[in-house]
C-alpha positions as CSV (number, residue, x, y, z in Angstrom):
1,X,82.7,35.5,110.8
2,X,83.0,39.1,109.8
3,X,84.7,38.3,106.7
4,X,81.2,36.4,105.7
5,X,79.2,39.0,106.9
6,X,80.9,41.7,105.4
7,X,81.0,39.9,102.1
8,X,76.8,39.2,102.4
9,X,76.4,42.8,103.2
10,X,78.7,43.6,99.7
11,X,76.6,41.2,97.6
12,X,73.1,42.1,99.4
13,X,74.4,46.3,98.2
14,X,75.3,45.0,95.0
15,X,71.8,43.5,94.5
16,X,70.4,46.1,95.4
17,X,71.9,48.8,93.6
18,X,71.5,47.0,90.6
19,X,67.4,46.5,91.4
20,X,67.0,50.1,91.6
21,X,69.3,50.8,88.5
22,X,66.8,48.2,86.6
23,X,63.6,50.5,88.3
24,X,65.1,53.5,87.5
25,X,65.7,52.4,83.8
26,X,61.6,50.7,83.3
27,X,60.8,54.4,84.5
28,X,62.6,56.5,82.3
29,X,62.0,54.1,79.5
30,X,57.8,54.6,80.5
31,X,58.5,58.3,80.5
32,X,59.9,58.1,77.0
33,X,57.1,56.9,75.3
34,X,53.9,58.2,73.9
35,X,50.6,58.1,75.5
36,X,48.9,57.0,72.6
37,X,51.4,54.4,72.1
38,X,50.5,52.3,75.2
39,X,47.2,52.2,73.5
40,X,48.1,51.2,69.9
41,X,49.8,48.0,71.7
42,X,47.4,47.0,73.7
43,X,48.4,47.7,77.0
44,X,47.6,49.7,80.3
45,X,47.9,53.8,79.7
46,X,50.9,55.3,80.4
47,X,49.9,57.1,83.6
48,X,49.5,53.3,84.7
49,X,52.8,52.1,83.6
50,X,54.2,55.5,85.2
51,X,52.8,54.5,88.3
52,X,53.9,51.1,88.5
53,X,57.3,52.1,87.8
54,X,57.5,55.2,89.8
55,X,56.6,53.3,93.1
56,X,59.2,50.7,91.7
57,X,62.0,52.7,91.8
58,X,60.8,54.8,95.0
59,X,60.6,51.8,96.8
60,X,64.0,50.1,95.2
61,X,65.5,53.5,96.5
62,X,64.2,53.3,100.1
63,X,65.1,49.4,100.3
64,X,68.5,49.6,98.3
65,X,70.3,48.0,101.5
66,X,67.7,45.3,102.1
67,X,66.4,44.3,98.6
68,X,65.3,41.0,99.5
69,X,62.2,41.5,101.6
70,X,58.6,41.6,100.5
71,X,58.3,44.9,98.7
72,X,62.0,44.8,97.3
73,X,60.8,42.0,95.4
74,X,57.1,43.6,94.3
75,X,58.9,46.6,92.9
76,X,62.1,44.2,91.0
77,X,58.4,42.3,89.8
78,X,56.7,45.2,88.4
79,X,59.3,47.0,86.9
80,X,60.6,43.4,85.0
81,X,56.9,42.7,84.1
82,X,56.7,46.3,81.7
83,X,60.3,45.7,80.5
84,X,60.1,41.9,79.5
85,X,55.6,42.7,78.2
86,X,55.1,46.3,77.6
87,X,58.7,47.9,76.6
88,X,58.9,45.2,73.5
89,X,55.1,45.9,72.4
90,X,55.9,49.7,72.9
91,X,59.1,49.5,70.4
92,X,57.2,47.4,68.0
93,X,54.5,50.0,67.5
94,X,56.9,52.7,67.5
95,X,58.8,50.9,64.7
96,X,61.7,50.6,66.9
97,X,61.8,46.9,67.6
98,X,63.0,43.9,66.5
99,X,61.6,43.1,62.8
100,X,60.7,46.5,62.0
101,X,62.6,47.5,59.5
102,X,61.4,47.1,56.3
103,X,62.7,46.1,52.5
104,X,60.8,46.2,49.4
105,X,59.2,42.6,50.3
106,X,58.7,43.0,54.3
107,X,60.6,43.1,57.7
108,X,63.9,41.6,57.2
C-alpha cells in the first residue's frame, strides 16, 4: 500500500504544481496588459482581473500539496475563466490575436 500512496501523493504534487504554474501564468499575463485595454474589450478593469488572479495564485501556492479541495478548485476556476474569456478579448484588441493581421483586403 505504500507504493499507491506514494504514487497518489506524486500525481496529487504534480497537479498541483501545475495549478499554480497555470495561476501564476493568468497573473503575469493580467499584469502585462493595459488598463484601458480591459475596457476597450469589454471586460472587468484590470485591478479586477489582478485581483482575481492574485488570490488565484496565492491560494494555488498555499494549497500546492492539496489542490483538490474547495478553494484549490475556486482559484484553478478563476484563473481558467480570464485565460479561456478575457486573455483572447485582451489579444484581439491589442492586435495580437488570432485574425489580426491584416492584408490589403482584411484579416487573413
Amino acid at each position: 500500500m505504500n507504493l499507491i500512496g506514494s504514487a497518489q501523493s506524486t500525481v496529487t504534487l504534480i497537479l498541483g504544481v501545475a495549478a499554480l504554474a497555470l495561476e501564476v501564468f493568468a497573473f503575469i499575463d493580467a499584469l502585462r496588459h493595459r488598463p484601458d485595454a480591459y475596457v476597450a474589450a469589454g471586460k472587468r478593469t484590470k485591478q479586477f482581473w489582478l485581483i482575481v488572479t492574485g488570490i488565484a495564485a496565492l491560494v494555488g501556492f498555499v494549497f500546492v500539496f492539496s489542490p483538490l479541495n474547495l478553494l484549490g478548485i475556486l482559484a484553478v476556476v478563476g484563473a481558467a475563466i480570464y485565460l479561456a474569456d478575457v486573455r483572447p478579448a485582451l489579444q484581439q484588441v491589442s492586435g495580437r490575436g488570432r485574425g489580426s493581421s491584416q492584408g490589403p483586403y482584411g484579416p487573413w
